[in-house]
NUVEXSE-589127 format. One record per residue (C-alpha): z, x, y. Coordinates in pm, 1 decimal. Each point is the difference from the previous one (the first is absolute). Layout:
<atom z="Z" x="X" y="Y"/>
...
//
This chain:
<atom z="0.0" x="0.0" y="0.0"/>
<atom z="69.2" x="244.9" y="266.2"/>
<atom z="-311.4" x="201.1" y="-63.0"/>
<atom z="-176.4" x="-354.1" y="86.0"/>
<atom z="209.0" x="-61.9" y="304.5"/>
<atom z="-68.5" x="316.7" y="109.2"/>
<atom z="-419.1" x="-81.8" y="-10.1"/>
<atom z="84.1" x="-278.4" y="197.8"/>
<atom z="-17.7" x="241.7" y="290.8"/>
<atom z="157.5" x="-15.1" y="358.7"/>
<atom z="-117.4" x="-37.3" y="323.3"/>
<atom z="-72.5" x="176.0" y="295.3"/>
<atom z="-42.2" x="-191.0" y="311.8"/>
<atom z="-51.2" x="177.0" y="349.6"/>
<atom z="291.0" x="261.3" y="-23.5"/>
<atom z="206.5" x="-164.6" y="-178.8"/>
<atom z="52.9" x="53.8" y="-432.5"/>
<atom z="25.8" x="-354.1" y="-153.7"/>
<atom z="136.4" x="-89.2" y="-370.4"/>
<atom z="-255.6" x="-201.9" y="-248.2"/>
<atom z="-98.7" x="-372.1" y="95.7"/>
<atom z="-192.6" x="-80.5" y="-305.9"/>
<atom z="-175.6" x="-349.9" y="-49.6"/>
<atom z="-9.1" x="-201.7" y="-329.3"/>
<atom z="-312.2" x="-200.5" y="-2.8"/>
<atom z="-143.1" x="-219.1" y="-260.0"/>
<atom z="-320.7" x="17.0" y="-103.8"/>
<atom z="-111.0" x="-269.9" y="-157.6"/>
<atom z="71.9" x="-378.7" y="68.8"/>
<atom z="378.9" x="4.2" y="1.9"/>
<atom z="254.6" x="24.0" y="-223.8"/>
<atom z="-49.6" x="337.6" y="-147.9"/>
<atom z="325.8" x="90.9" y="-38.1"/>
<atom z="74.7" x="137.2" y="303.6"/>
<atom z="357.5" x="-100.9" y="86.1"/>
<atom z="102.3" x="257.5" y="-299.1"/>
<atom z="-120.8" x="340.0" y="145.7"/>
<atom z="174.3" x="-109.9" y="318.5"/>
<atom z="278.2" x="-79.5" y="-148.9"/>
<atom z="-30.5" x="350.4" y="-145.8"/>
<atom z="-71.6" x="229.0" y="248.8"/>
<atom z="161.3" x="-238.4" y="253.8"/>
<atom z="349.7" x="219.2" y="-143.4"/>
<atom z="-137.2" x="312.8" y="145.0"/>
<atom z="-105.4" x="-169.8" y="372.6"/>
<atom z="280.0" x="-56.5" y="308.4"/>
<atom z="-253.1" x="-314.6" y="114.9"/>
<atom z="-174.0" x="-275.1" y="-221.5"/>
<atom z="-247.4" x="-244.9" y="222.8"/>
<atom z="-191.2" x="-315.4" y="-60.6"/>
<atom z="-322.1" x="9.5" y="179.1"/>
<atom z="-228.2" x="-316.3" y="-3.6"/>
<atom z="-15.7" x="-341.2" y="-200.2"/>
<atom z="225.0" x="-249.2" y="-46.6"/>
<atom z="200.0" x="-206.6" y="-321.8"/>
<atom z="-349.4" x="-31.7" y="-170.0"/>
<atom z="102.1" x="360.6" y="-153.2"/>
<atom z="211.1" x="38.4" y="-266.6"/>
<atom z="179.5" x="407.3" y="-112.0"/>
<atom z="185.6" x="-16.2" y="-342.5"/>
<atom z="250.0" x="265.1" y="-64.9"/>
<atom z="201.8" x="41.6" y="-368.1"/>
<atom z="293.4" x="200.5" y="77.6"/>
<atom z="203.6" x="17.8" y="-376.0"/>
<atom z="-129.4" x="-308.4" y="-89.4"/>
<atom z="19.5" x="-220.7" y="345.8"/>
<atom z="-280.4" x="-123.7" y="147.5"/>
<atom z="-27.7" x="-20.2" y="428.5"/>
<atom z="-261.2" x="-158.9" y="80.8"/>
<atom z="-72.9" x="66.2" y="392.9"/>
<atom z="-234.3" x="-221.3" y="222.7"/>
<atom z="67.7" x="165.9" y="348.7"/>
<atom z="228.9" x="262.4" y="-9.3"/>
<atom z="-79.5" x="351.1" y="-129.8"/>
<atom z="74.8" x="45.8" y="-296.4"/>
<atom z="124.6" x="339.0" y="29.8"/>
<atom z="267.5" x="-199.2" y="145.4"/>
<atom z="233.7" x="70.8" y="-311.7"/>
<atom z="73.8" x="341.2" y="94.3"/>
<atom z="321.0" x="-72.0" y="189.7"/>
<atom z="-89.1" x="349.0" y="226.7"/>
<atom z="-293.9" x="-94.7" y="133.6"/>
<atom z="-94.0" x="-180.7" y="342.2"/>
<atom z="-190.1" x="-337.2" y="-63.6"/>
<atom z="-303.9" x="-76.5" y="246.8"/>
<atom z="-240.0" x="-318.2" y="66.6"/>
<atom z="-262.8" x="47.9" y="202.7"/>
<atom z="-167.3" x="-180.1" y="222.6"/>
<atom z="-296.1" x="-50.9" y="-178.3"/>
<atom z="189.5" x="-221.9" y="-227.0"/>
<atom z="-1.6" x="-414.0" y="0.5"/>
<atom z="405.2" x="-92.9" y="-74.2"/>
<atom z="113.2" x="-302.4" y="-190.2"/>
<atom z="347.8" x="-5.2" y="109.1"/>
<atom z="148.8" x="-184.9" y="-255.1"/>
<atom z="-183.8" x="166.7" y="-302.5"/>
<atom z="158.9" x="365.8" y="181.7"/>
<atom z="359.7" x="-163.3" y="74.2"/>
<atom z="-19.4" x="-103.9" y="-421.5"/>
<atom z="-104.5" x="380.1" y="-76.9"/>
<atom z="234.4" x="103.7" y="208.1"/>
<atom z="246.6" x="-172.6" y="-158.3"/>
<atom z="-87.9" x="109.1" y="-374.1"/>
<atom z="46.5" x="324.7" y="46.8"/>
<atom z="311.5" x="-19.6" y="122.4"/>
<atom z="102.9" x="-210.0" y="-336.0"/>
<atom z="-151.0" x="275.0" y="-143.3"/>
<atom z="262.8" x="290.9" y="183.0"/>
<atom z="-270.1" x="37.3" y="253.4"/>
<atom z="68.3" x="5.0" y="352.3"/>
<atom z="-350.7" x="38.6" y="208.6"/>
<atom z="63.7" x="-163.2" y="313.0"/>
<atom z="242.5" x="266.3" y="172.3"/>
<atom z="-306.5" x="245.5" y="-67.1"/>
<atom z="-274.5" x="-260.3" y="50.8"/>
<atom z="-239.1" x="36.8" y="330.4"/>
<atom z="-253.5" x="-279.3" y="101.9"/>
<atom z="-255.4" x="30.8" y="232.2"/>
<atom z="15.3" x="-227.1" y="314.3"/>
<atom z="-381.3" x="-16.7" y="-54.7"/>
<atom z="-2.7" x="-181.7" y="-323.4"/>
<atom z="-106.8" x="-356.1" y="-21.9"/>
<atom z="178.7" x="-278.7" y="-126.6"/>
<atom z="-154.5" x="-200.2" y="-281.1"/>
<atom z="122.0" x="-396.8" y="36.1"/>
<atom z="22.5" x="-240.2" y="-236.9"/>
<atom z="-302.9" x="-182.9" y="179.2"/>
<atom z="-213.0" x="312.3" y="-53.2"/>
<atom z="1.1" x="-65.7" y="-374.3"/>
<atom z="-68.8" x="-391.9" y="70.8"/>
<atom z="-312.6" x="147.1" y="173.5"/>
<atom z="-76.5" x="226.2" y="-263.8"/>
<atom z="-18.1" x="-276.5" y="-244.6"/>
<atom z="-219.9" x="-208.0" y="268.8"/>
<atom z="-252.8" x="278.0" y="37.5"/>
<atom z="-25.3" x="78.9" y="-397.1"/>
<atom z="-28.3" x="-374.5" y="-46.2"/>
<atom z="-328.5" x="-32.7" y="255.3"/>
<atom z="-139.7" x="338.0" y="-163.3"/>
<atom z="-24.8" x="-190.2" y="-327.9"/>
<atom z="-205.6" x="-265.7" y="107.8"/>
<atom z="-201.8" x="159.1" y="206.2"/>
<atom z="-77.3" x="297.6" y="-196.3"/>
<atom z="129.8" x="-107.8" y="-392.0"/>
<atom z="281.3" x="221.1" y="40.2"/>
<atom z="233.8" x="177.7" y="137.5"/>
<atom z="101.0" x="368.2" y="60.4"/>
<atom z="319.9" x="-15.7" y="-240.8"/>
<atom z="268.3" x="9.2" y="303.4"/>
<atom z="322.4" x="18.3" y="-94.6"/>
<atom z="86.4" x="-293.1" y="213.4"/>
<atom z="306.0" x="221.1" y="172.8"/>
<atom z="-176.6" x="-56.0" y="354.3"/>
<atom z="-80.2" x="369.7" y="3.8"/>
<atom z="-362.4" x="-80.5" y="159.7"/>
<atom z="71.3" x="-215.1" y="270.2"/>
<atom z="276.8" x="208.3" y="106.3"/>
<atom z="-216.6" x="287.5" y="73.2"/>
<atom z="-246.5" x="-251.0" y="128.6"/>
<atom z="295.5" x="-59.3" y="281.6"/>
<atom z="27.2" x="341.0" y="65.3"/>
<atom z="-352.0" x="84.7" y="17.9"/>
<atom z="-65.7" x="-326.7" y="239.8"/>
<atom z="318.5" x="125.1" y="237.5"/>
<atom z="178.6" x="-328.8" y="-133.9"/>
<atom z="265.1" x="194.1" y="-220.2"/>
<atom z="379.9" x="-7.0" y="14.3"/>
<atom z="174.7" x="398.7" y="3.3"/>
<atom z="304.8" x="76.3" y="-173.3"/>
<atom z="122.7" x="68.2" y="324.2"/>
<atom z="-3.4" x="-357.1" y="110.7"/>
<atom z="247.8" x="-86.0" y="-225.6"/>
<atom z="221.2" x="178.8" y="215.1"/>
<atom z="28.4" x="-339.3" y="235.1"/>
<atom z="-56.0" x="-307.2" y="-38.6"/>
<atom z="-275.7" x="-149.5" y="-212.8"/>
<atom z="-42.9" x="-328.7" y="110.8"/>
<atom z="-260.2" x="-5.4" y="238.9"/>
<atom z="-176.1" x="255.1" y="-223.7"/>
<atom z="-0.9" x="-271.1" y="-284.8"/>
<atom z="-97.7" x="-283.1" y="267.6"/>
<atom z="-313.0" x="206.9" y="48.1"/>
<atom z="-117.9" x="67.1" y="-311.7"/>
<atom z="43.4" x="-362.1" y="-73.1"/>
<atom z="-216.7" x="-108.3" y="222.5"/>
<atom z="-252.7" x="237.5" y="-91.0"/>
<atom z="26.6" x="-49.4" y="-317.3"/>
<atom z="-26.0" x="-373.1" y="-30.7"/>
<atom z="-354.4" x="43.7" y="202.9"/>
<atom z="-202.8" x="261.8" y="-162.2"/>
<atom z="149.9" x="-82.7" y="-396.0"/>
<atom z="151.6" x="-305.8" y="1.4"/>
<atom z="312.8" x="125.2" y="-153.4"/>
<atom z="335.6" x="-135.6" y="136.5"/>
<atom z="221.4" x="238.1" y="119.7"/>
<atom z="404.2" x="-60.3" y="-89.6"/>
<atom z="144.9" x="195.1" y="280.8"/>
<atom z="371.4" x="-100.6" y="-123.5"/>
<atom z="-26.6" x="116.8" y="-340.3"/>
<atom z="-224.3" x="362.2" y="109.1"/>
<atom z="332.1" x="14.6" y="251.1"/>
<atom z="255.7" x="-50.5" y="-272.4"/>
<atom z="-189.1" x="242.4" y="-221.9"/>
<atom z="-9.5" x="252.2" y="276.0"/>
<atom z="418.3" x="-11.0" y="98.7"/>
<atom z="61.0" x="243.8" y="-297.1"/>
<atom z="-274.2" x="251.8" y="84.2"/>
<atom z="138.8" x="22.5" y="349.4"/>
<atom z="369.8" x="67.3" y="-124.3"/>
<atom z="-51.6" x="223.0" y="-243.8"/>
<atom z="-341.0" x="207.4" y="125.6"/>
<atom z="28.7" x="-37.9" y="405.3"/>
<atom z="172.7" x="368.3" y="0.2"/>
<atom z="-249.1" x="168.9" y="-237.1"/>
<atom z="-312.5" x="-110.5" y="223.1"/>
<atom z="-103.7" x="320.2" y="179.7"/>
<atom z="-298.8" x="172.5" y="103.8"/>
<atom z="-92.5" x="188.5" y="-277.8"/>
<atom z="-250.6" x="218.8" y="130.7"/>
<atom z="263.7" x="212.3" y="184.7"/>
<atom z="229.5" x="-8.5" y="-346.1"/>
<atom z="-248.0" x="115.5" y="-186.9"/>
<atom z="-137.7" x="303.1" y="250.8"/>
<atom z="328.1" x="102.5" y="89.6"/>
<atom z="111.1" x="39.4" y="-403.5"/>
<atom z="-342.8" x="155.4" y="-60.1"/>
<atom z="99.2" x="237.2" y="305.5"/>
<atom z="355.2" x="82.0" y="-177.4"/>
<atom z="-189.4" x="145.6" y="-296.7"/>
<atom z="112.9" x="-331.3" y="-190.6"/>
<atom z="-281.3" x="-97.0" y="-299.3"/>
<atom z="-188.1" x="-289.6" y="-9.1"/>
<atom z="-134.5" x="-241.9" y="-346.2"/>
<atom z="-249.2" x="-277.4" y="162.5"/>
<atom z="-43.5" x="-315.6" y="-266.9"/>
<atom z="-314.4" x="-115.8" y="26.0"/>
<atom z="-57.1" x="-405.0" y="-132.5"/>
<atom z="-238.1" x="-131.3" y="-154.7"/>
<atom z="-332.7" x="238.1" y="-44.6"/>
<atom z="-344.9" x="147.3" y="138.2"/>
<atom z="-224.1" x="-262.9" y="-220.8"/>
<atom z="182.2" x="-257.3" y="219.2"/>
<atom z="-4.7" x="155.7" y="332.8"/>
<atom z="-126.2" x="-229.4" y="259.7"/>
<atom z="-285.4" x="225.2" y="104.6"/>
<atom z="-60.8" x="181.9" y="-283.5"/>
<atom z="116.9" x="-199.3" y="-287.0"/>
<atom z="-248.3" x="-275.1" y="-187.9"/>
<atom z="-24.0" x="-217.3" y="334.2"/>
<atom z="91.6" x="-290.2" y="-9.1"/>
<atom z="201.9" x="2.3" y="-325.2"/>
<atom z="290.0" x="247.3" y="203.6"/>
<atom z="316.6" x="-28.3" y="174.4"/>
<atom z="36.0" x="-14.0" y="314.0"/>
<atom z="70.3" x="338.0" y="92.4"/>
<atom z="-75.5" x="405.1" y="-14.1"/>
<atom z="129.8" x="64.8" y="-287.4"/>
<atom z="-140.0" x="393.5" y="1.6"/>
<atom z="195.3" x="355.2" y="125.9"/>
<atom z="-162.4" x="-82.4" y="329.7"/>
<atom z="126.9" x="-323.8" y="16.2"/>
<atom z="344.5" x="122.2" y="-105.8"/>
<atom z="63.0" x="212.6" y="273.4"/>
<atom z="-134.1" x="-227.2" y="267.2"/>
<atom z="265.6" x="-294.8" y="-156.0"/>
<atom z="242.7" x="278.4" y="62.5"/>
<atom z="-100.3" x="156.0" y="372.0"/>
<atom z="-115.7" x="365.9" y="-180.0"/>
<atom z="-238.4" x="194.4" y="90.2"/>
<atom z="-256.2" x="118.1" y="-317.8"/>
<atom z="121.2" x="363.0" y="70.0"/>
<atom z="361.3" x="-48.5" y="-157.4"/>
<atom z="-128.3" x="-95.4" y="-377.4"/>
<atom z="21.9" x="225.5" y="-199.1"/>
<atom z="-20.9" x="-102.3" y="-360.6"/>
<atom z="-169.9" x="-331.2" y="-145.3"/>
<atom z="59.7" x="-110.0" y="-316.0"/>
<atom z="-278.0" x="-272.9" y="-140.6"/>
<atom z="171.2" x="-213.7" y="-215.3"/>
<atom z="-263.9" x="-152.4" y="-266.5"/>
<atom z="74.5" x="-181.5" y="-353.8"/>
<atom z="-193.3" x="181.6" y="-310.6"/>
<atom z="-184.4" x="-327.7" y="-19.2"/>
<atom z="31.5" x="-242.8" y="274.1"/>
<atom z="78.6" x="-334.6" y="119.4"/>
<atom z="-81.9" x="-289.2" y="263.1"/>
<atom z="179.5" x="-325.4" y="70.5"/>
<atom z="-222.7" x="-260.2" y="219.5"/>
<atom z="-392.2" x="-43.8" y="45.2"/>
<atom z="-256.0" x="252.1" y="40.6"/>
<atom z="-157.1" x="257.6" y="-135.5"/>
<atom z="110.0" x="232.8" y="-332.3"/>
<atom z="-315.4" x="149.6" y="-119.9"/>
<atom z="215.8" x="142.9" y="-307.5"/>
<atom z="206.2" x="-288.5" y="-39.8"/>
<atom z="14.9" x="-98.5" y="-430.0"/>
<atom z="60.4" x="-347.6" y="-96.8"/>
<atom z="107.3" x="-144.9" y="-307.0"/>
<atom z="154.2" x="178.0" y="-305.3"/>
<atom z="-3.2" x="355.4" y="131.6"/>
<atom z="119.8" x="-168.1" y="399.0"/>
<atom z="292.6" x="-155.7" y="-224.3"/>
<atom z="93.4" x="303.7" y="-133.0"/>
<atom z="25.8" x="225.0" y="267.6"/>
<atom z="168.1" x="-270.0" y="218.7"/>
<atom z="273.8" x="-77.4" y="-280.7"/>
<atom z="81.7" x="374.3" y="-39.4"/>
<atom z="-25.2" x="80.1" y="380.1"/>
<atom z="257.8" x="-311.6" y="87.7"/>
<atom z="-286.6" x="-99.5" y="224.5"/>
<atom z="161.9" x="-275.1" y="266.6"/>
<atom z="50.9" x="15.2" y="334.2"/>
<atom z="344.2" x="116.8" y="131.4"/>
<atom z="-27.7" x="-263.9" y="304.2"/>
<atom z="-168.5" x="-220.2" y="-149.9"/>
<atom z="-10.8" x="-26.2" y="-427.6"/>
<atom z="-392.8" x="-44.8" y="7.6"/>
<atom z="-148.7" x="153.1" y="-290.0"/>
<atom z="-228.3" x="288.7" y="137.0"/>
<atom z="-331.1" x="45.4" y="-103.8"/>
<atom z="-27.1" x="329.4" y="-235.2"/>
<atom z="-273.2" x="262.9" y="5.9"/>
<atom z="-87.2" x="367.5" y="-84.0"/>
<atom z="71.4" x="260.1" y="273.4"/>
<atom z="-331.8" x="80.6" y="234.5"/>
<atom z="-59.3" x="376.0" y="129.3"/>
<atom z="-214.7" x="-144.0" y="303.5"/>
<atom z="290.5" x="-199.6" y="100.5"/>
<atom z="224.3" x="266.7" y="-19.5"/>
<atom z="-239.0" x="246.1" y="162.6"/>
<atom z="-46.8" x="-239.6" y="285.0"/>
<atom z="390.8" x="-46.7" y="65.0"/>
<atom z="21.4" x="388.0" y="-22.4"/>
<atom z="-231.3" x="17.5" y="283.5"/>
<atom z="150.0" x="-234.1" y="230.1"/>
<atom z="355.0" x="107.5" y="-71.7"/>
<atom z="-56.8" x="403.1" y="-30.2"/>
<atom z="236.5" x="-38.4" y="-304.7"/>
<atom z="145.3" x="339.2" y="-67.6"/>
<atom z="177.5" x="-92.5" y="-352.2"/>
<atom z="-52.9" x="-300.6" y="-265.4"/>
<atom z="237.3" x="-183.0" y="-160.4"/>
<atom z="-129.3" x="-173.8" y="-309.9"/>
<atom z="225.9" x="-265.3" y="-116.2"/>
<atom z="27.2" x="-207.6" y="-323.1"/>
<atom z="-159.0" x="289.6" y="-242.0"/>
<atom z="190.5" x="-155.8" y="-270.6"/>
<atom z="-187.3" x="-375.1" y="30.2"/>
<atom z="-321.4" x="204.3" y="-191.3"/>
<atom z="186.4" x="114.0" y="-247.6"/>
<atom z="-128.8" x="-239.1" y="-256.6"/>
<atom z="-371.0" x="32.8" y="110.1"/>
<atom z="-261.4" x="167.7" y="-242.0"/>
<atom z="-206.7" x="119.7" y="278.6"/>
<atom z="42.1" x="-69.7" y="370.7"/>
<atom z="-353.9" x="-78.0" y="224.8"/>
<atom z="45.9" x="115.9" y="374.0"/>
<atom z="-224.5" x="-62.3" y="270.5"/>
<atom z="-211.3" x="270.9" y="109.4"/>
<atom z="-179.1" x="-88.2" y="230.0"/>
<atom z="-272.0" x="-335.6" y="162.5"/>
<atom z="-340.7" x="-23.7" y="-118.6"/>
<atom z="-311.2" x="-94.1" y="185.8"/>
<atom z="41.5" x="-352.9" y="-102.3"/>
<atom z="366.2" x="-49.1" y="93.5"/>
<atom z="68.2" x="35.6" y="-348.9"/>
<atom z="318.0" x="249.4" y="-116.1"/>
<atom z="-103.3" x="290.0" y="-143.6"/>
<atom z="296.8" x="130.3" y="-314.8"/>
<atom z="119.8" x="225.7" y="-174.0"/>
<atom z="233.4" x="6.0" y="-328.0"/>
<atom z="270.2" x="241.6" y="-38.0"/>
<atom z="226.7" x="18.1" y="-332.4"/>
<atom z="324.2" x="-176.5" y="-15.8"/>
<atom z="298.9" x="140.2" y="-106.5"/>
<atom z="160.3" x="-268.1" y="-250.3"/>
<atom z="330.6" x="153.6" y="39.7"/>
<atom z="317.1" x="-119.6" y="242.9"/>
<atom z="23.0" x="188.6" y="296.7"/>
<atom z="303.0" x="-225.7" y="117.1"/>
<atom z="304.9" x="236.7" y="171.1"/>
<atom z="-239.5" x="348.7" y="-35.0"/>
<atom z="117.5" x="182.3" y="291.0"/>
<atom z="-216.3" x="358.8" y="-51.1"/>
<atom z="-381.1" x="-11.7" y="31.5"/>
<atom z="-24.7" x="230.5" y="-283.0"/>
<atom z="176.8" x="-222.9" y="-244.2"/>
<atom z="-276.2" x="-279.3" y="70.6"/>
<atom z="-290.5" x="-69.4" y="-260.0"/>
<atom z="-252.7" x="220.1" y="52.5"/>
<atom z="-250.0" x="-284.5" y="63.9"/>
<atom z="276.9" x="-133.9" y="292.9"/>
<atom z="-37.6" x="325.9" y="157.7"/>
<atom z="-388.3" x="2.4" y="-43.9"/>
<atom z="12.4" x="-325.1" y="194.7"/>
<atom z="250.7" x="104.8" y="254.5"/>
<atom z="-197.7" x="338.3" y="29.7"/>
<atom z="-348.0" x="-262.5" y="62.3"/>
<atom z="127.3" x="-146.6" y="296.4"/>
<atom z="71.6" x="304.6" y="122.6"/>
<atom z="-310.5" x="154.2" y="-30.7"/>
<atom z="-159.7" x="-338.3" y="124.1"/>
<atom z="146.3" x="-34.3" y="313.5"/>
<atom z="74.4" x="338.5" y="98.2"/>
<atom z="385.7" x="-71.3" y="57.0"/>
<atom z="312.2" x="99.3" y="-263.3"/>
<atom z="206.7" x="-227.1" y="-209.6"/>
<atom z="303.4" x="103.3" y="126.9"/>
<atom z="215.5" x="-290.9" y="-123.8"/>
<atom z="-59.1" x="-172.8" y="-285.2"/>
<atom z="211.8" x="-359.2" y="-128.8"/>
<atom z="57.6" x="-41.9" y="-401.0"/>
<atom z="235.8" x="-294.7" y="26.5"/>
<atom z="173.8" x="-205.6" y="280.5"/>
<atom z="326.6" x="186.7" y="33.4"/>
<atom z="100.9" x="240.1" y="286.5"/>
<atom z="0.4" x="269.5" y="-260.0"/>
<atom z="-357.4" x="-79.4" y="-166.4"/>
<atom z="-195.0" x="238.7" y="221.1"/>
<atom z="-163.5" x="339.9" y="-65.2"/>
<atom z="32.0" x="184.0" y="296.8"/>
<atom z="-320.0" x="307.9" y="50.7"/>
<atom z="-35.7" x="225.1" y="232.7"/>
//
């Protein structure tokens, strides 16, 4: 591990000598398992932020057999050392943070004297998601279907923000009222969604209790810790393939979901990142519409679904199961400048006789493959890349070769400890 930590670099930035600020990004469409290198290298880092996105992600972490499941907050959270960020990029659903909030703390966890929330952030209401199901509604019959929201008002939050109609975090340090008033209005006219300005009120009085001290600006936070030689882990949510502008438009979120859009959600500058670990599955996965050129259906879709425990964290929708696609990975490479890969859930092709990867797009539009050996051997709990079949390592050493960036990390089950760790 520290050999790794120590190729995740440091910065220099005018005359000053920075620690790392490394970026986890996924690379496919989500849920790749990135909440479990965080919460892994989030031990060795004084800062853990949340960049974009909103309660439409989900981060799992198994720590000796407990599951966290995290919507909002990072989820290097659990290290009780570190300093907890969300930044303004984010859309906040109070209550679903307040509940989180509260978990951990039935859990021995105590975030909120060591959480920090941007004043920037936007507030999600409960009438966003009322919206959300309005606008997914009219997409079916006009178009047959819809983009696969997860109906948690993510979109039409950011729609406020982008339209200058959104509510800050900072607001809710007064009163809310005529803010709610507003909206209602508005609202009403262009949706025709009723607005209950009582009940967003009563949801709100707990939020401004408990969170009216931890709203701060948390662009000078995060400068001034960088400045103090302090390290920085940014969580990235969701992934490139659903980036707003460079994701499979229009089935993405609602948000930059890349490095780029990382630091922005965060007030960095591109010169502090150092490290960026892609985080990809050694298959992969989508949940919603849209397009999966090597998604597999039936028998063989089952299969890898089953053994993969393929359901949304957020949401419990089955996701739709594929085979793992170099030109996808190549093209998230590019955008990100990944430094380091994390391959996760080796031990889901453990059963496979051979295992067909994408290599690249055809003329036609048509996938072009190739078939590597399979291993048909458990890799569960192997925590040494030499101990691994040698046809795991030949498909490890693939993508490698493929995309021109290392396997650094690699996941062979879902605990903490299930992780080979490379240089």
């Amino acid at each position: 591990m520290q050999k790794l930590l120590a190729s995740l670099g440091s910065a220099t930035v005018g005359h000053d000598r920075r620690g790392p600020v490394c970026a986890v990004i996924g690379a496919q469409w989500g849920d790749e398992g990135k909440g479990k290198v965080i919460d892994l290298l989030g031990e060795h880092y004084d800062t853990v932020a949340r960049a974009c996105g909103g309660a439409n992600a989900g981060h799992t972490i198994v720590v000796k057999g407990t599951k966290h499941i995290f919507h909002l907050l990072p989820s290097g959270a659990l290290h009780p050392h570190t300093t907890v960020v969300i930044g303004s990029g984010l859309v906040l659903h109070l209550p679903t943070l307040l509940e989180e909030i509260r978990l951990l703390k039935e859990a021995g966890i105590d975030v909120l004297p060591r959480l920090f929330i941007s004043e920037e952030a936007h507030i999600v209401f409960e009438f966003h998601k009322a919206i959300d199901v309005v606008l997914e509604e009219e997409r079916r019959k006009r178009e047959g279907k819809g983009i696969g929201t997860t109906g948690r008002g993510i979109g039409p939050a950011y729609t406020d923000k982008a339209s200058r109609d959104g509510t800050r975090m900072q607001s809710l340090k007064g009163d809310m009222r005529p803010i709610l008033e507003r909206h209602a209005v508005r609202v009403q006219r262009l949706y025709g969604v009723a607005v209950d300005s009582e009940k967003e009120l009563a949801a709100l009085v707990p939020a401004q209790k408990l969170l009216k001290d931890r709203i701060v600006d948390t662009v000078w936070l995060l400068h001034g810790k960088l400045q103090q030689g302090k390290t920085l882990l940014i969580e990235g949510a969701q992934a490139s393939l659903l980036d707003l502008d460079h994701g499979t438009y229009p089935y993405v979120t609602s948000s930059q979901t890349t490095s780029a859009g990382a630091l922005q959600g965060l007030g960095l500058p591109p010169r502090v990142l150092t490290a960026c670990i892609g985080v990809a599955k050694a298959y992969c996965t989508r949940v919603g519409e849209g397009d999966f050129m090597t998604e597999v259906l039936g028998e063989t879709g089952d299969r890898l679904r089953k053994r993969g425990g393929e359901y949304g964290s957020t949401t419990g929708r089955p996701r739709r199961c594929g085979w793992l696609s170099i030109p996808d990975l190549k093209r998230s490479a590019m955008i990100n400048g990944f430094t380091h890969w994390n391959i996760t859930k080796l031990d889901v092709l453990d059963e496979e006789v051979e295992i067909p990867v994408c290599t690249g797009i055809a003329s036609d539009g048509k996938a072009e493959w190739k078939k590597l050996p399979g291993w048909k051997t458990s890799t569960v709990g192997i925590t040494e890349f030499a101990k691994l079949p040698k046809e795991a390592q030949q498909y490890l050493q693939f993508i490698e070769k493929e995309t021109g960036v290392p396997v650094s990390l690699i996941g062979t089950g879902p605990g903490r400890e299930q992780m080979i760790v490379r240089r």
